[in-house]
C-alpha positions in Angstrom: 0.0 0.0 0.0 1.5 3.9 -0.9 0.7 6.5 0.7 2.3 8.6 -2.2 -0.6 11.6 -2.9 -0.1 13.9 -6.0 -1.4 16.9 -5.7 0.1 19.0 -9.5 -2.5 21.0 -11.1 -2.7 19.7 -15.0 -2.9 23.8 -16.2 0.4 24.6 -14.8 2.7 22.1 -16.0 4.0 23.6 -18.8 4.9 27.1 -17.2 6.5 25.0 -14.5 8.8 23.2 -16.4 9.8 26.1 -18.7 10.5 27.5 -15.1 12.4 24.7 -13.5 14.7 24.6 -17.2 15.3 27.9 -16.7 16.3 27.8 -13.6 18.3 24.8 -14.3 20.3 26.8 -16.9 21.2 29.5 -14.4 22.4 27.5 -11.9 24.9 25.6 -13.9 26.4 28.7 -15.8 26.8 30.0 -11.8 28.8 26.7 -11.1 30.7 27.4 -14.2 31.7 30.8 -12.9 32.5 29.8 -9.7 34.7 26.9 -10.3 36.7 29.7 -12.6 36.6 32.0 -9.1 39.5 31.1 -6.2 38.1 29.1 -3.5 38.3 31.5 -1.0 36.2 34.1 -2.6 33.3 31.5 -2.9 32.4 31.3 0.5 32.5 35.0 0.6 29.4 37.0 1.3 26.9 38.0 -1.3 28.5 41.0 -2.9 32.1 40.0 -3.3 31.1 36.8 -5.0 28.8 38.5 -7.3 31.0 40.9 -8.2 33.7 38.0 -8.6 31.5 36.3 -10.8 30.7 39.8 -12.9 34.4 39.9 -13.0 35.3 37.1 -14.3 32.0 36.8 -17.3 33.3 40.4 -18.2 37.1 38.8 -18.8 35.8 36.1 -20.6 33.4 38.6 -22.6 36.2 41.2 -23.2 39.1 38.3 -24.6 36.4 37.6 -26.8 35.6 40.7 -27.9 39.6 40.9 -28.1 39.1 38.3 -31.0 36.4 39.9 -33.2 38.4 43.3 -32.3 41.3 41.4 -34.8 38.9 39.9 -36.9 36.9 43.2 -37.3 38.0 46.1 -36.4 42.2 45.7 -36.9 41.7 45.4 -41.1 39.9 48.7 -41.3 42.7 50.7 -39.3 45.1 53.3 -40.7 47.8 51.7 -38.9 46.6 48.1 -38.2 50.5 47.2 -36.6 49.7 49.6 -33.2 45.8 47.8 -33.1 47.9 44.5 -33.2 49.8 45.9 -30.5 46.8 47.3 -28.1 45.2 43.9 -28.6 48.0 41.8 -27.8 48.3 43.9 -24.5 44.8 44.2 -23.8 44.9 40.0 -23.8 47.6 39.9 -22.1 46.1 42.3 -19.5 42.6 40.5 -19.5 44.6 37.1 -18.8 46.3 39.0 -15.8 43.5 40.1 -14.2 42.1 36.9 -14.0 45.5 35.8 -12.5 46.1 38.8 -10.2 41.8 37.4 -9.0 43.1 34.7 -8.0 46.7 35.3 -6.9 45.2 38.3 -4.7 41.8 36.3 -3.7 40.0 39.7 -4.0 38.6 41.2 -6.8 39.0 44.7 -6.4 43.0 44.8 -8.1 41.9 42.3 -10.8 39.0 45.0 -11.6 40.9 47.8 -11.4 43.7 46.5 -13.6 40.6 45.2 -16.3 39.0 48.7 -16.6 42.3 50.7 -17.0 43.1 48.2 -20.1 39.4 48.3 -21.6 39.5 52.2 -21.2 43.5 52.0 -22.7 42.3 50.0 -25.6 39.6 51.9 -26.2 41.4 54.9 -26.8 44.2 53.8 -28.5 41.6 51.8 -31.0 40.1 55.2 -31.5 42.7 56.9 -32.4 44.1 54.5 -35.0 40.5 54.3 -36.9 39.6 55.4 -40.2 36.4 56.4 -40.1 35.4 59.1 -37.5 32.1 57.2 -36.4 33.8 54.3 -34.8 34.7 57.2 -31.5 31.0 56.5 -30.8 31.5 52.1 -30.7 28.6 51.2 -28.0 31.7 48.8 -26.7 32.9 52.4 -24.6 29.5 51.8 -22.6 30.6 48.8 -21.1 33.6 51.1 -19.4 30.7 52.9 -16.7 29.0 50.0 -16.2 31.3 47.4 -15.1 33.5 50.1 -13.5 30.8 51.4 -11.0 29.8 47.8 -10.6 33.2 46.1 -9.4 34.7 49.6 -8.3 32.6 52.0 -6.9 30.7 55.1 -7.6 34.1 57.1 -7.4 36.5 55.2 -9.6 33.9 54.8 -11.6 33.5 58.1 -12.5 37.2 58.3 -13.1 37.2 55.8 -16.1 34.1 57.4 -17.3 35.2 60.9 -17.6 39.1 60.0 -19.0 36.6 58.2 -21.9 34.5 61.4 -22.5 37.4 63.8 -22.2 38.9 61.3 -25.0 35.5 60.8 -27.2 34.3 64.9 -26.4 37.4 66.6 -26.6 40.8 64.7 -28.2 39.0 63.2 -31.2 37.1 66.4 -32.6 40.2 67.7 -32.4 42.0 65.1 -34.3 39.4 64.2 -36.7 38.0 67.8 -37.1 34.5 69.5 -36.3 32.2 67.2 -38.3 32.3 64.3 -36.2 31.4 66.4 -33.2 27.5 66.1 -32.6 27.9 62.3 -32.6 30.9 62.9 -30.1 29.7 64.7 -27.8 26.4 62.3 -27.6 28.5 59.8 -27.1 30.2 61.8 -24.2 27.1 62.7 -22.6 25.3 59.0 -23.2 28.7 58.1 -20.7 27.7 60.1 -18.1 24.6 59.6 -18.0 25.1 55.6 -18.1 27.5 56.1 -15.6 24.8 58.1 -13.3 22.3 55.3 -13.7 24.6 52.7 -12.9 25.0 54.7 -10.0 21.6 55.1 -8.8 21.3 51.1 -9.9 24.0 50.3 -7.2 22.8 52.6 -4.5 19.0 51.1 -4.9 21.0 47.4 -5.2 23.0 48.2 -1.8 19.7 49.2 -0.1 17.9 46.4 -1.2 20.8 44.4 -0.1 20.7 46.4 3.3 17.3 45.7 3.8 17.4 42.0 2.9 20.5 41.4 5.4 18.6 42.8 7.7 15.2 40.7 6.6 17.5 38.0 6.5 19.0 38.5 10.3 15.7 39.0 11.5 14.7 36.0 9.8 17.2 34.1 10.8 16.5 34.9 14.3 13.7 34.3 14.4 14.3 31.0 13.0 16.7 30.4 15.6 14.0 30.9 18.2 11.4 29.0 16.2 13.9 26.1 15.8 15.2 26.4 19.7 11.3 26.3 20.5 10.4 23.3 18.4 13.6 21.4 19.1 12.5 22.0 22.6 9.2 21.2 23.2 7.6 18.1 23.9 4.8 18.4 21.5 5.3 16.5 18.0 5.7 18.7 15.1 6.4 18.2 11.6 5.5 18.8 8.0 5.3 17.3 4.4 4.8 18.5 1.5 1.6 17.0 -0.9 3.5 13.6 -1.6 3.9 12.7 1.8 7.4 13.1 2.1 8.9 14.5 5.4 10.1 18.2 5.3 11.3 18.8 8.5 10.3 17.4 12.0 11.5 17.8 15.8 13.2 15.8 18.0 9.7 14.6 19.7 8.7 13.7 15.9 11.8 11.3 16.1 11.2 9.7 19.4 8.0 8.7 18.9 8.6 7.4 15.2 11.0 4.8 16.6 8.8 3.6 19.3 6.0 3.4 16.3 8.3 2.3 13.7 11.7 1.3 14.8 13.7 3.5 12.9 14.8 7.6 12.2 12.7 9.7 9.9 14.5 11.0 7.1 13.5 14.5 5.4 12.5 13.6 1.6 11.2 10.3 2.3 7.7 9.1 3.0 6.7 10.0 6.5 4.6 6.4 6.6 5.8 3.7 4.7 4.4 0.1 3.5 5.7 -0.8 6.9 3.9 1.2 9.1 0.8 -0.7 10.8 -2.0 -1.3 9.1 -4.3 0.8 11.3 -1.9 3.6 11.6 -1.8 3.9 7.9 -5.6 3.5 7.3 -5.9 6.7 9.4 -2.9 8.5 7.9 -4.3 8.1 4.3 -8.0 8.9 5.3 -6.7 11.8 7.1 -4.3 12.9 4.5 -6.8 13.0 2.2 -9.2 15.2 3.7 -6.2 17.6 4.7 -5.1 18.0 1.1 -8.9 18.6 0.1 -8.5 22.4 2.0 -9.9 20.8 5.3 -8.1 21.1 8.8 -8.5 17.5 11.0 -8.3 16.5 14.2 -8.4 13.4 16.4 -7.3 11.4 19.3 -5.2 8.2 19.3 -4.0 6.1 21.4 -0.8 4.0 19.5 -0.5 0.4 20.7 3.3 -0.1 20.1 4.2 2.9 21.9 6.3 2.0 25.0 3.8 3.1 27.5 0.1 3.8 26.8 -0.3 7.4 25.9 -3.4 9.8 24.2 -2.5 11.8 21.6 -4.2 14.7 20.4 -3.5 15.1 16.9 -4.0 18.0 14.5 -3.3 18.3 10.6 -3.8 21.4 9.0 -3.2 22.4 5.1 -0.4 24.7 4.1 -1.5 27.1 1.0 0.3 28.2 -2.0 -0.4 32.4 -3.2 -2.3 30.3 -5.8 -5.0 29.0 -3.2 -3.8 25.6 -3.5 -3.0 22.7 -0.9 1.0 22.6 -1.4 1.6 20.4 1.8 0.5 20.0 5.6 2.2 20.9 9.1 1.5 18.0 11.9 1.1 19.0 15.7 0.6 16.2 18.2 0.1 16.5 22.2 0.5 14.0 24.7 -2.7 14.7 26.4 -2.4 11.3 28.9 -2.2 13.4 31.9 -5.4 15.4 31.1 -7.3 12.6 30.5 -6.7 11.0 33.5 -7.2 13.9 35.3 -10.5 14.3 33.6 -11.4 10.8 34.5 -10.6 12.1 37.9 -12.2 15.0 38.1 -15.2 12.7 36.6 -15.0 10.4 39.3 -14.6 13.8 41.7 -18.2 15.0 40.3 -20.0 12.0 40.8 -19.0 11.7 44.3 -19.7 15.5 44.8 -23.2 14.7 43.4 -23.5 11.6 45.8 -22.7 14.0 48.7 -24.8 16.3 46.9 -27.6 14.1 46.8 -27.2 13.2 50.7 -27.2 16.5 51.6 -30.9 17.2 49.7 -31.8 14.1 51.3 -30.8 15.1 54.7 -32.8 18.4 54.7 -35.8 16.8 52.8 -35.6 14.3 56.2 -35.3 17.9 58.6 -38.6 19.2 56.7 -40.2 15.7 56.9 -39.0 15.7 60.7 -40.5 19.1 61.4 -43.5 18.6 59.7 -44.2 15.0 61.6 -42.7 16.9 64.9 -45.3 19.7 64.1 -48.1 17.2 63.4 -47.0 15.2 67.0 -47.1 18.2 68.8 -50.6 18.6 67.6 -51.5 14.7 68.6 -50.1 14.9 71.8 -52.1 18.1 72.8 -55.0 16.3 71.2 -54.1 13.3 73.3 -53.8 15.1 76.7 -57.2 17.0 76.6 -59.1 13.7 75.7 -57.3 11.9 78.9 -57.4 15.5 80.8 -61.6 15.2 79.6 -62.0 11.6 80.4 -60.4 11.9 84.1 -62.8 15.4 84.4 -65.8 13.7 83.4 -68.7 13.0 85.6 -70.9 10.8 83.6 -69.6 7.4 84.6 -69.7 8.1 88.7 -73.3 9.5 88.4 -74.5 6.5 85.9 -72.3 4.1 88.3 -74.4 5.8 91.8 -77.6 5.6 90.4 -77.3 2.3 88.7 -76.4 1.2 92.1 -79.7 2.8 94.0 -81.9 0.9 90.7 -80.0 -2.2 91.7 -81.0 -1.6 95.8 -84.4 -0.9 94.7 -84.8 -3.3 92.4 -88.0 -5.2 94.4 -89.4 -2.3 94.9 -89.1 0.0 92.0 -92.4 1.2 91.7 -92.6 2.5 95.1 -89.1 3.6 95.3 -89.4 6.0 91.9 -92.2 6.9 93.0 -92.6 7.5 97.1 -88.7 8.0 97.8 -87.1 11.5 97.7 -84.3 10.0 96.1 -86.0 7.7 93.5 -88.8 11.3 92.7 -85.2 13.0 91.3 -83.5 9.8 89.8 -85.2 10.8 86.0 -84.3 14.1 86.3 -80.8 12.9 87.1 -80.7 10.8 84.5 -81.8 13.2 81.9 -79.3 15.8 83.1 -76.4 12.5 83.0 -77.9 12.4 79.2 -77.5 15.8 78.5 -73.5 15.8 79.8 -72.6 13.0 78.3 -73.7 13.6 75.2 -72.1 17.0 75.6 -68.4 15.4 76.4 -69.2 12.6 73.3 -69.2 15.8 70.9 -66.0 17.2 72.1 -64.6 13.9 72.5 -65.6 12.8 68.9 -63.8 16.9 68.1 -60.3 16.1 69.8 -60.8 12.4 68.0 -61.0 14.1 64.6 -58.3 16.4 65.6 -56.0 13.5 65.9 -56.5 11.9 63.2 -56.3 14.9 60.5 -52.8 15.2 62.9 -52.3 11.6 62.1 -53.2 11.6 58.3 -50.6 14.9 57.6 -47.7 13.1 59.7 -48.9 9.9 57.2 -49.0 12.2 53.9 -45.7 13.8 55.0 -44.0 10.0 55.4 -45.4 9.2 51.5 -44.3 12.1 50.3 -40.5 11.9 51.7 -40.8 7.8 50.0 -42.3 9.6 46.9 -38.8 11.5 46.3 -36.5 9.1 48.1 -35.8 7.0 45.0 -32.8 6.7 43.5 -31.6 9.6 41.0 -31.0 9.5 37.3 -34.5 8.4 37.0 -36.2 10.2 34.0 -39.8 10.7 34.3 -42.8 12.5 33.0 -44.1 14.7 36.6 -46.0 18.1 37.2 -43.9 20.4 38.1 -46.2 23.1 39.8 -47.1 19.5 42.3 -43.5 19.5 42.9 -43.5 22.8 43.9 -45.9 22.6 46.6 -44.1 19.1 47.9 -41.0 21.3 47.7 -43.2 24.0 49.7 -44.3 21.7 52.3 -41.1 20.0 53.1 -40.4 23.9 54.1 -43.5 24.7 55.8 -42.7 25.5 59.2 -39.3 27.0 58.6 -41.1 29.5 56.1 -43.9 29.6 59.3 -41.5 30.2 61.7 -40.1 33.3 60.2 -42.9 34.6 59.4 -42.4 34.3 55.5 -45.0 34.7 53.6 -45.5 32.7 50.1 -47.1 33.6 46.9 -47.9 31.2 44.5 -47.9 32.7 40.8 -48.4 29.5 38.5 -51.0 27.2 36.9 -51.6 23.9 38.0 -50.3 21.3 35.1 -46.9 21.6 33.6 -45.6 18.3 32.4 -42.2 17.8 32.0 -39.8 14.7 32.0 -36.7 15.4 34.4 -35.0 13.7 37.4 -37.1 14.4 40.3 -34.6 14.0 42.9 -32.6 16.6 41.3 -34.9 19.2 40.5 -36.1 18.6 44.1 -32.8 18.9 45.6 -32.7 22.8 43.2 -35.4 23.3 44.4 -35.0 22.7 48.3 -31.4 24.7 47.5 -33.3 27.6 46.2 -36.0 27.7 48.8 -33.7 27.5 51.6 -31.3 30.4 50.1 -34.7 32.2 50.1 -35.7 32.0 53.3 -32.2 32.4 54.7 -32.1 35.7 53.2 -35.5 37.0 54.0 -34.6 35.8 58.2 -31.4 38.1 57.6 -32.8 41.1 56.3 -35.1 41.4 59.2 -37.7 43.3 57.3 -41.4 42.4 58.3 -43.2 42.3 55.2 -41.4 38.9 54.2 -42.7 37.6 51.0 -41.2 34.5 49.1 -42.9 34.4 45.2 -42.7 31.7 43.1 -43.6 31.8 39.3 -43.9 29.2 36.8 -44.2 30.3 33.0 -43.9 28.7 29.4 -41.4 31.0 28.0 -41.1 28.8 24.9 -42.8 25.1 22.9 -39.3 23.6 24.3 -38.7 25.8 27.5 -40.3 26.4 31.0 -39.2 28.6 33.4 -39.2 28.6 37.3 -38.3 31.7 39.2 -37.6 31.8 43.1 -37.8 35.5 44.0 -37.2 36.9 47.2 -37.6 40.7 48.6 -34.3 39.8 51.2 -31.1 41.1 51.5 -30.6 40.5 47.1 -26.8 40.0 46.4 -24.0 42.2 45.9 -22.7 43.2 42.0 -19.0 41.8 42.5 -20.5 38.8 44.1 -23.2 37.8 41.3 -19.8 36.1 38.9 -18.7 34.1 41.7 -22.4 33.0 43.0 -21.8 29.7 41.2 -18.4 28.5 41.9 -17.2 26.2 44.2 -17.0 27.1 47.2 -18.4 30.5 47.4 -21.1 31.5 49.7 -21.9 34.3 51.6 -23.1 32.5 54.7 -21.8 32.3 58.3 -22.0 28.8 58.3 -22.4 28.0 54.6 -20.6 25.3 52.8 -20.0 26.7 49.2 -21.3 23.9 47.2 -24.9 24.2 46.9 -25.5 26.6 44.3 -22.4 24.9 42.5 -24.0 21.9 42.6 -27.4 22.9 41.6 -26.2 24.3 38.8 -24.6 21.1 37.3 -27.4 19.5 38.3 -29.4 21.8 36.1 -26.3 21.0 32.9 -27.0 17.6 33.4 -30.8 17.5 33.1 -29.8 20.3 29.4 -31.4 22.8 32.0 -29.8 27.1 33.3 -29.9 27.9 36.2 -28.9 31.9 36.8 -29.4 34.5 39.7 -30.6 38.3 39.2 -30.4 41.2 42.0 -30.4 45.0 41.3 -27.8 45.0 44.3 -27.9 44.5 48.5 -31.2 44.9 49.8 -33.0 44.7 46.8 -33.9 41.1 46.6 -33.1 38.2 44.2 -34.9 36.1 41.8 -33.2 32.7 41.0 -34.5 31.1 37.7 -34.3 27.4 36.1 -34.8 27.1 33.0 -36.0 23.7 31.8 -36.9 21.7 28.7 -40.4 20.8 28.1 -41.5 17.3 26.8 -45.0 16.0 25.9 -48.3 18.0 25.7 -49.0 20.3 28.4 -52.1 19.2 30.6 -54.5 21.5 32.2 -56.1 20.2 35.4 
């Protein structure tokens, strides 16, 4: 299998290779130049070897000219034996600048000796021409240029104004007035070359200034970016559109021989046939998608690696001016240590929850322990008047004497009921017995009641407290607003006690499905907050208000407002972190925990308050699911 991906556009092939000849043909007529150049001139810096290079094509340039100067230019002379001469010297000068180059191992001397023997020749070829016309030879214009390249702005001008003294002035005068328009063109075209070759080298040496300094500042920066890479732990590398490795860090390398057993070399592929079969699935699906213009990242966990470890893994596209994908950089982070401490931090959670959960359950057993105690208090009073009544009563004596006197009597009845004092008032006695004990059945039968409506609350309160004392993570279908009042009532008598009064602004019947033990344990949370703030602001006109309102098809709102001592501005960030509260004796974990509670069931819980004193309204937002049902 290759993981070899080609990634050449078919429309710019053809400039490309023009390009790449081109650049081909350059490069090797440079190597040609510098093998001609002395060794240690090539490893000098930028501008002596250029200039050593200019020197040494203008040598080879000028002993060729030297040849079509005898071929051409020596027949048509007055005098050819002198041209003979001035060539033979102007070789032989050429051929010792290119020694005194390399003798000297600069190339100032060999320059300065080539452009006093092109500007000698020139002159004394003038002179010895026929014609007039051959004082303006464009071959003079080569005397500015590569003067003021390989000398210098100053001797430069030097060689340039000997050859216009000699074109201007010595040869009108020696080949009379007519030639001198074309003369002293030619005089001025010299200066004027020799001005731009000036302001061609001052623009070259402050492009040259500017790029050593780009290039320092590149290079420092690379030096940075290399002393970063080289020492971080995280992997980085990049290849170009083929796969083949560009560059890559020492954290590249040691996890490539773990994976692979071996060193990754720069040009090759970065994953070979031998790579694992899995490793190179991913690589080519990945690789893919990268060189489409997309940006990927993933996890992985490598098995051959020496010790397990996660890596987080990112591939993103490098881009061309064209737009298109030319190659991709490759960052990987050894993220074992945050994973673990997620799983810890996990495991952390779900044991703060557990406590959580604990601690709602505790204070939904307080409420169901006042309300029973409340609802005993209420029995036992109930309990003590009925005995208090019983031992009071006078029924069962009076029945019990005058049961006694009709058992005396009982012989004699007639003349007992109706001859004895005693037996005369016995009816009346035992209508008046009638009267009181039916009098004392009434309030007995009262108290009786009395206990038992005692007895059925401290019965409701016990069902209720089962109701929400299953286990959590239960999902159900429930009415909220029937939560709310169990919440209410688990909170009764501390709400009673300090004298907080509740409004109720909500419609019976909102369905929703949610874990009841944990919007029970918000809502406990919230209700307690409440009322601890209304007992601290010490204001009489208490008044807790909740509100329950669709604010949405998917949402529902609960709000649990308060007019207590409301929270202050730089506290209202912190109100949900760990640890914070603003009570004496508080904990700091039970807003924090309501409010993943409320992330876990996709609910929001959040706090308002204009400031201290002015109250606050705590809200939970919650998602709605089925129909909503009126009752």
């Amino acid at each position: 299998m290759s993981t070899r991906i080609e990634a050449v556009p078919g429309g710019a092939e053809g400039p490309r290779r023009r390009e790449a000849a081109r650049v081909l043909m350059v490069s090797r007529l440079l190597r040609v130049l510098d093998a001609l150049l002395p060794a240690g001139m090539r490893g000098s810096c930028s501008e002596e070897l250029g200039r050593g290079r200019l020197l040494v094509a203008a040598l080879g340039v000028l002993l060729l000219c030297d040849v079509l100067f005898f071929l051409t230019f020596v027949p048509q002379a007055r005098s050819p034996g002198p041209l003979i001469l001035v060539g033979t010297v102007c070789a032989v000068g050429y051929a010792a600048a290119f020694g005194l180059l390399h003798w000297s191992g600069s190339s100032r001397p060999a320059a300065l000796l080539m452009c006093g023997m092109l500007t000698c020749g020139y002159a004394v070829s003038t002179l010895n021409s026929r014609v007039a016309p051959t004082s303006a030879h464009p071959f003079c214009m080569l005397i500015p240029l590569l003067s003021v390249y390989l000398l210098g702005p100053r001797p430069g001008f030097f060689f340039t104004l000997v050859t216009c003294l000699h074109v201007g002035v010595l040869l009108p005068l020696l080949f009379g007035a007519s030639a001198w328009a074309r003369n002293y063109s030619t005089a001025f075209c010299l200066m004027g070359a020799w001005a731009l070759t000036c302001l061609l080298i001052t623009a070259r040496n402050h492009a040259n200034q500017a790029l050593e300094r780009a290039l320092r500042s590149l290079r420092e920066h690379e030096r940075k970016l290399t002393s970063l890479l080289e020492n971080t732990e995280d992997i980085v590398c990049s290849v170009d559109a083929r796969g083949r490795l560009i560059a890559a860090n020492p954290a590249l390398g040691e996890m490539y021989r773990e994976l692979l057993g071996s060193e990754p070399q720069p040009g090759e592929i970065l994953f070979p046939e031998t790579t694992p079969p899995s490793v190179l699935r991913r690589w080519v699906a990945c690789s893919s998608q990268v060189l489409a213009g997309k940006r990927v990242r993933f996890e992985a966990s490598p098995s051959r690696l020496k010790r397990p470890r996660v890596l987080d893994i990112s591939l993103n596209p490098v881009f061309d001016l064209s737009g298109s994908v030319v190659g991709m950089t490759i960052f990987g982070r050894d993220i074992t240590e945050r994973k673990e401490a997620e799983t810890k931090l996990g495991e952390m959670h779900r044991s703060l929850l557990d406590v959580s959960r604990q601690a709602g359950m505790a204070e939904i057993a307080t409420g169901v322990l006042h309300n029973v105690g409340n609802a005993l208090n209420s029995v036992n009073v109930s309990v003590n008047l009925l005995a208090e009544r019983l031992h009071r009563s006078r029924v069962h004596p009076g029945l019990t004497r005058a049961t006694h006197l009709l058992g005396e009597h009982s012989a004699d009845l007639g003349t007992f009921l109706t001859e004895d004092p005693r037996g005369r008032q016995l009816p009346e006695y035992l209508r008046t017995l009638t009267g009181q004990m039916s009098r004392e059945r009434s309030e007995l039968l009262d108290e009786v009641h009395t206990l038992l409506k005692s007895l059925d609350h401290i019965k409701s309160v016990v069902s209720m407290q089962q109701e929400h004392a299953r286990f959590s993570g239960v999902v159900e279908r429930l009415d909220v607003t029937g939560l709310l009042d169990d919440a209410l009532r688990l909170q009764a008598v501390s709400l009673e006690r300090g004298g907080i009064g509740v409004r109720r602004e909500y419609t019976e019947g909102f369905l929703v499905r949610v874990d009841r033990h944990k919007l029970l344990q918000i809502l406990l949370n919230l209700l307690s907050n409440a009322r601890h703030s209304l007992v601290e602001s010490g204001r009489p006109d208490k008044v807790l208000t909740i509100r329950v309102q669709r604010i949405s098809d998917e949402r529902l709102r609960i709000a649990v407002a308060d007019n207590g001592v409301g929270i202050a501005p730089e506290d209202a960030p912190r109100l949900f972190t760990q640890g914070f509260t603003t009570k004496k004796d508080g904990h700091g974990f039970g807003l924090h925990i309501s409010a993943l509670a409320a992330a876990e069931m996709d609910a929001f819980l959040s706090c308002a308050s204009e400031g201290r004193g002015q109250g606050a309204t705590f809200t939970i937002e919650l998602p709605v699911s089925g129909e909503e049902s009126r009752v």
